[in-house]
C-alpha positions, -999 to +999 in steps of 0.1 A: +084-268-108+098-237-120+130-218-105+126-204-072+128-167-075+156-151-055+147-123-031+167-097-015+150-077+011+157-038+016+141-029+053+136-050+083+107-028+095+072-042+096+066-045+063+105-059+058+098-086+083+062-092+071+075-098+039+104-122+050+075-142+063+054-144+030+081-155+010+094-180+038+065-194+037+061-196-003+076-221-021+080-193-056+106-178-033+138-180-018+149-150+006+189-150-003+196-112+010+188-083+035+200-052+042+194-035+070+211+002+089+207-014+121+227-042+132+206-052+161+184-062+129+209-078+109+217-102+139+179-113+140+172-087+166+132-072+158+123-062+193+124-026+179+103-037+150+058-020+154+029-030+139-004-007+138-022-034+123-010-065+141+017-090+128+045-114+136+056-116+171+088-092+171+101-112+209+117-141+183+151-135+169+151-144+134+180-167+119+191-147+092+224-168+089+217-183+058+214-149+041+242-129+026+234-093+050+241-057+040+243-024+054+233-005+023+206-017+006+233-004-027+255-034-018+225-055-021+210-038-054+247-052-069+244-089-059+243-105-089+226-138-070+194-116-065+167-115-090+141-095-073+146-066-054+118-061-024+122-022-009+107-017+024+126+016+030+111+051+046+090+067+016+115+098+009+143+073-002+119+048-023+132+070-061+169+063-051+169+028-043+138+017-065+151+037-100+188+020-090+168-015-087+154-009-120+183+002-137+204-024-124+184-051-144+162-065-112+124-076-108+113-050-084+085-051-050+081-014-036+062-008-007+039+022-013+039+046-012+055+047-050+073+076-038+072+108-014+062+133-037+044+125-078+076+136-094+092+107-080+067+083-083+069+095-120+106+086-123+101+051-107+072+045-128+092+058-163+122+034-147+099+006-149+084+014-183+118+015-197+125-021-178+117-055-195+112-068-157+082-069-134+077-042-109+044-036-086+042-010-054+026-025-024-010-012-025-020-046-007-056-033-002-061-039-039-060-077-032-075-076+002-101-107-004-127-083+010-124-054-013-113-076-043-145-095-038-166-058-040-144-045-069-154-078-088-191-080-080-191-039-088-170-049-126-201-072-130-228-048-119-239-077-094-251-046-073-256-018-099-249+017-099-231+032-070-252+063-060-225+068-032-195+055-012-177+058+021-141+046+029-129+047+065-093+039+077-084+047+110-051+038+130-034+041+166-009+064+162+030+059+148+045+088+168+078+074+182+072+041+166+097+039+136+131+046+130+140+079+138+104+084+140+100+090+103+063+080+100+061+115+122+079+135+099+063+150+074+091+157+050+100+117+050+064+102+052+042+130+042+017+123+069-013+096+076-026+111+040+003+100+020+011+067+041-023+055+054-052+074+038-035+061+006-052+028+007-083+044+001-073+068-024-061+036-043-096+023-037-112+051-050-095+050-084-097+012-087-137+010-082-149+042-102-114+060-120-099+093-118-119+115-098-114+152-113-113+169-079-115+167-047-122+192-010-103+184+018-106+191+060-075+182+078-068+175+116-026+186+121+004+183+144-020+156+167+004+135+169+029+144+143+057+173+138+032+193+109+020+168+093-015+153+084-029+133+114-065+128+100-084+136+071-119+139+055-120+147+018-147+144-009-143+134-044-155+150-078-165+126-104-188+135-134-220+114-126-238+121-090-226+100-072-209+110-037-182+093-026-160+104+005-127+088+026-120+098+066-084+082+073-056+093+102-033+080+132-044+103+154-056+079+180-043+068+211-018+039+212-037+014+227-067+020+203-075-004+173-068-009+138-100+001+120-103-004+076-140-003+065-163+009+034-199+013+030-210+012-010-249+022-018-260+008-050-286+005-071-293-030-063-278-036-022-258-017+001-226-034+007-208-026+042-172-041+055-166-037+091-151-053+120-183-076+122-173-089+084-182-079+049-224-083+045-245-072+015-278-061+023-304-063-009-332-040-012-354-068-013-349-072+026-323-098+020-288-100+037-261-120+028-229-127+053-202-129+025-179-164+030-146-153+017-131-187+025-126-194-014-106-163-020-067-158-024-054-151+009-052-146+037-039-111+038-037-089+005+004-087+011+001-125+003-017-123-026+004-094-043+033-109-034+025-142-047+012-124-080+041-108-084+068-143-081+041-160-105+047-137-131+086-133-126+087-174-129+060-167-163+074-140-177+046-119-179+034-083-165+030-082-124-002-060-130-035-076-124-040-059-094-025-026-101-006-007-128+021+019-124-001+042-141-027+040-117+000+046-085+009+073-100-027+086-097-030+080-056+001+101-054-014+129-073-048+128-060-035+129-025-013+160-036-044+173-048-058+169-009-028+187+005-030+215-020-070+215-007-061+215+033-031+239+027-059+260+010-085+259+037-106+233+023-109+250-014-117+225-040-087+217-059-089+205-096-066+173-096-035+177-120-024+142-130+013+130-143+010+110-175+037+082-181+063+083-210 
C-alpha cells in the first residue's frame, strides 16, 4: 500500500469538518494538522459549525488530540510533516493562504470558490502552473454521481444534441450563519452568485464550454448586506440552444436544500430532482437511473479521493476539473454581476487566460 498522504486542514467550518470526515474515513489519508481562529474549535468544540445542505452532527466534540493545532493556518502552511494542504477559509483570503501553500512546496485542496474576485483566482491558478504538485478547487458538483453520470452519457451522445438546459440551485438562507457572518458580506463571499450559483456555472462550462455571454436579473439585500441573494441569468453560446441557471439563499431558514437540472435532447429529456435522476426517451420510455455503481456517495468524496490517488501516483489531480476551467466560473460569474449591476444588459464575457 502506498504512503498515507499527510493532511493539514485550514478551517473547521462545514466544509473543514466535512472534510475531516472524508479523509478519517479514507485509508489514502492521514489528518496530522488543523488550524483554526477559534479555540472553541481547536478544543473539538463544532456546536457553532451550519450546514445548508445537511452534514455531520455538529452536538459531538471532536478529538483532535492526536493532531498538531494552529491558530494561523501560516504556522500550518510551515509544518514540514504536512504534505497536502486542504483550505477551507472565507473566499476573500483563499489567494493568500492558497499562493503561500503553493509556494511553500505543498499538494494543495481549495474550497471554491478559486478565489473572491478572477484576478486572484488567476494568481492561484499561475501558483499552481508554476508548481510540480497537485492542486484541485472544490467544485464537488463536478463529481456529484448524478451530474457525472449526465456529463458522461452527454460525452457519448447517449441522448444527442441538447436543444436546451435548466440548472436550478436553491438554498435556506446563510444570514447569521458563519463566522462573522461572512457568507452575508458581499466584499468576503461575493453573494449566493459567487458561492452557490457557482456550482452551476461550473456545470455549465463542463457540459457545453465557454459560453460567450450571458443576461442576468438579480434579487438583492434579501437576506444579505448588498449582495446577490438570488439569480436568473441566461447563457450565449453559438448554436441555438438555450440554456439558463436560477440559484440564491434567499429562503427562509427552515426551508430545504434544492440542486436540480432538466436537459432536453435530441434523443430524451433528462431531469434530476428531489424524486431522483430519470431519463425520459421520446419513444415513451422512462428509465429511473440506479446510481448504485458510481463513485460516491457525495461528490466531496470523490474529489477528495481523486485528489490523494494522484498525490500517492504522482500524476495531475484533474479529471474532474482543471484550473483553467475555474478560472472560467469566476469570470463568467463576473460577467453576471457586470450584467445585474447594468440592469440586465447582456454582457460579452471577458475570460483570463493562464500563463
Amino acid at each position: 500500500m502506498s504512503k498515507k498522504v499527510k493532511v493539514g486542514i485550514i478551517g473547521l467550518g462545514f466544509m473543514g469538518t466535512t472534510h475531516l470526515d472524508i479523509y478519517k474515513a479514507n485509508d489514502k489519508a492521514e489528518v496530522v494538522a488543523i488550524a483554526d481562529v477559534n479555540p472553541d474549535k481547536l478544543a473539538g468544540d463544532i456546536s457553532s459549525v451550519f450546514a445548508n445542505i445537511g452534514g455531520g452532527d455538529n452536538s459531538i466534540s471532536l478529538d483532535l488530540s492526536a493532531m498538531a493545532l494552529y491558530e494561523d493556518g501560516m504556522d500550518l502552511i510551515n509544518d514540514t510533516n504536512i504534505d497536502l494542504v486542504d483550505i477551507c477559509l472565507p473566499t476573500h483570503l483563499h489567494r493568500k493562504y492558497a499562493v503561500a501553500a503553493l509556494e511553500a512546496g505543498k499538494h494543495l485542496m481549495l474550497e471554491k470558490p478559486m478565489g473572491r474576485t478572477s484576478e486572484d483566482a488567476k494568481a492561484i491558478a499561475d501558483a499552481a502552473a508554476k508548481s510540480d504538485k497537485c492542486f484541485t478547487v472544490g467544485m464537488c458538483v463536478r463529481a456529484w454521481p448524478e451530474y457525472r453520470y449526465v456529463y458522461e452519457q452527454l460525452k457519448s451522445g447517449s441522448y444527442g444534441e441538447v436543444k436546451n438546459a435548466f440548472f436550478k440551485r436553491f438554498s435556506p438562507t446563510m444570514e447569521g450563519k458563519s463566522w462573522n457572518d461572512w457568507f452575508s458580506k458581499e466584499e468576503f463571499s461575493g453573494g449566493a452568485l459567487l458561492d452557490l450559483h457557482l456550482h452551476d456555472i461550473d456545470q455549465i462550462v463542463s457540459l457545453f464550454g465557454r459560453p460567450t455571454a450571458v443576461t442576468s436579473n438579480v434579487s438583492k439585500a434579501v437576506r444579505s448586506d448588498s449582495a446577490v441573494d438570488h439569480v436568473f441569468t441566461f447563457y450565449d453560446f453559438e448554436d441555438s440552444k438555450m440554456v439558463v441557471s436560477e440559484g440564491g439563499w434567499s429562503a427562509t431558514d427552515n426551508s430545504p436544500f434544492e440542486m436540480s437540472f432538466q436537459l432536453v435532447c435530441e434523443k430524451a429529456t433528462v431531469i434530476f430532482s428531489p424524486a431522483g435522476l430519470k431519463e425520459y426517451y421520446e419513444d415513451g420510455t422512462v428509465e429511473e437511473v440506479d446510481l448504485s455503481g458510481c463513485p460516491g456517495p457525495t461528490g466531496w468524496h470523490v474529489e477528495l479521493d481523486n485528489l490523494l490517488d494522484a498525490i500517492q501516483k504522482g500524476i495531475p489531480a484533474d479529471k474532474y476539473l482543471t484550473p483553467a476551467e475555474a478560472l472560467d466560473g469566476i469570470c463568467i460569474a463576473e460577467a453576471e454581476q457586470k450584467s445585474i449591476d447594468n440592469n440586465g444588459e447582456k454582457i460579452i464575457i471577458e475570460y483570463k487566460e493562464m500563463r
